[in-house]
C-alpha positions as CSV (number, residue, x, y, z in Angstrom):
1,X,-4.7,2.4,-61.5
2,X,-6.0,0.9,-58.4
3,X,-2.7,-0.9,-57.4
4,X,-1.0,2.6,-57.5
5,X,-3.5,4.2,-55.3
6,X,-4.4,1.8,-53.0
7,X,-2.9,1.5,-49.4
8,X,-1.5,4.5,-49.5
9,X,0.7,3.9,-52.3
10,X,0.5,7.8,-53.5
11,X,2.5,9.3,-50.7
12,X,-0.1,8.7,-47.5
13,X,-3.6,9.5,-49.6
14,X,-5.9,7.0,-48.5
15,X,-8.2,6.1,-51.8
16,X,-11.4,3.8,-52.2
17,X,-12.6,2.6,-55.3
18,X,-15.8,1.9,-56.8
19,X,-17.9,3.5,-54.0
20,X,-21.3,4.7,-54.7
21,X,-22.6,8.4,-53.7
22,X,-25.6,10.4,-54.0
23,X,-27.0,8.5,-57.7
24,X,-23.0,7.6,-58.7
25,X,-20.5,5.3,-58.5
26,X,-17.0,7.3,-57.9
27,X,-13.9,5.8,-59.7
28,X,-11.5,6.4,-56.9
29,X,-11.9,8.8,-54.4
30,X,-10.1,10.2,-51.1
31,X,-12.5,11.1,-49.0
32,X,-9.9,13.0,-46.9
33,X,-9.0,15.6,-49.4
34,X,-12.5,15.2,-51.3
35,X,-11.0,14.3,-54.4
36,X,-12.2,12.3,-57.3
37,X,-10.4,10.6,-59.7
38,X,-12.2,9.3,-62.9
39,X,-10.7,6.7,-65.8
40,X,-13.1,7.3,-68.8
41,X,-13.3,5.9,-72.0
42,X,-14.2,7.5,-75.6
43,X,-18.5,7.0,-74.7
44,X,-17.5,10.3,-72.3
45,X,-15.7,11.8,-75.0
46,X,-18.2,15.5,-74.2
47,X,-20.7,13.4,-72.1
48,X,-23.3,16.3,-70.9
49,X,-24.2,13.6,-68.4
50,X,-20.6,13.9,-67.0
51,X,-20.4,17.6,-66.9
52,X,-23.6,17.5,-64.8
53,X,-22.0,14.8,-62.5
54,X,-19.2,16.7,-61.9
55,X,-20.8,19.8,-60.7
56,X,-22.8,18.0,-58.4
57,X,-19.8,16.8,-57.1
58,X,-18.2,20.4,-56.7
59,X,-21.5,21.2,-55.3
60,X,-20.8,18.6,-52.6
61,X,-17.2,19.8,-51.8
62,X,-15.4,17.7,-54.2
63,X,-12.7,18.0,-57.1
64,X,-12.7,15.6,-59.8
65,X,-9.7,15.0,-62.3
66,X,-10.6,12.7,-65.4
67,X,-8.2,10.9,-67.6
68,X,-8.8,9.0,-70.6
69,X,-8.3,5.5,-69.8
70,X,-5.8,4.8,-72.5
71,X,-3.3,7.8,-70.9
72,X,-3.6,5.6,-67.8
73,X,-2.5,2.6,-69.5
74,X,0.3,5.0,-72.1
75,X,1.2,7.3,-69.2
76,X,0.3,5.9,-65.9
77,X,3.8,7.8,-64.4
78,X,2.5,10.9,-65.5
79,X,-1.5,10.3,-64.4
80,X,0.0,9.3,-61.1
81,X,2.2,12.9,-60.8
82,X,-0.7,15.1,-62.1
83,X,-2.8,13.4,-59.3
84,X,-0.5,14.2,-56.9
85,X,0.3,17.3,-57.9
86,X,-3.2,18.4,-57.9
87,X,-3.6,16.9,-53.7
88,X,-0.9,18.9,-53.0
89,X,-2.4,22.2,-54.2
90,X,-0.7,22.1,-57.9
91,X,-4.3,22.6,-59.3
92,X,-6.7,24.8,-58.0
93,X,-9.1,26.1,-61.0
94,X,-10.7,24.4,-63.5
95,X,-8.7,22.6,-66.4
96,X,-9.9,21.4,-69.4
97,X,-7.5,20.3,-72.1
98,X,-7.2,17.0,-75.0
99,X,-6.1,14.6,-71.7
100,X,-7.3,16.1,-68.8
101,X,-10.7,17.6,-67.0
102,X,-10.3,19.0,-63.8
103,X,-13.2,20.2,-61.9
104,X,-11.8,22.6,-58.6
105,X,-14.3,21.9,-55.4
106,X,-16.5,24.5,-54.3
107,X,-15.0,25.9,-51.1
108,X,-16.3,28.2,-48.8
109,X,-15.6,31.7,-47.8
110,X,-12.5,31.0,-45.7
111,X,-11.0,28.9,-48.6
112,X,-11.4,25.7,-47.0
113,X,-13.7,23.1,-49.2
């Protein structure tokens, strides 16, 4: 995943991987659009520990899609189009389905996160 999002690779998002906030260490994020991107395997298959890090992250202003890892490796063309559809406004509640979690970001009043 990280050779398709790094230097810019999807459209002009800047990602970083691996980087540690608040008690975590995020996946992939892009800081600009405070977006998350997470590859899990089956130990997160209903992890309660996940569903309370990703409402801290709302909390903080951030969404946060989640893909099983083995979709990356099946159907990285498609991961990498949901991502971008869902920087580019495609997504913009909460999803939860067999292959995908998507938590919106907490925005203010004026719709802004």
């Amino acid at each position: 995943m990280w050779r398709l999002l790094r230097d810019r690779r999807l459209s002009t998002f800047k990602f970083r991987r691996q980087v540690p906030f608040g008690n975590y260490i995020l996946d992939f994020v892009c800081f600009d659009q405070r977006f998350i991107v997470e590859i899990d395997g089956s130990q997160h298959a209903d992890s309660q520990y996940d569903r309370a890090r990703d409402e801290f992250m709302r909390e903080q202003g951030f969404s946060v899609i989640r893909f099983w890892s083995h979709d990356v490796v099946k159907g990285t063309r498609s991961v990498c189009e949901t991502i971008l559809a869902a920087l580019e406004g495609g997504l913009v509640k909460d999803v939860v389905a067999g292959d995908l979690r998507f938590v919106a970001g907490k925005r203010n009043k004026g719709g802004e996160v």
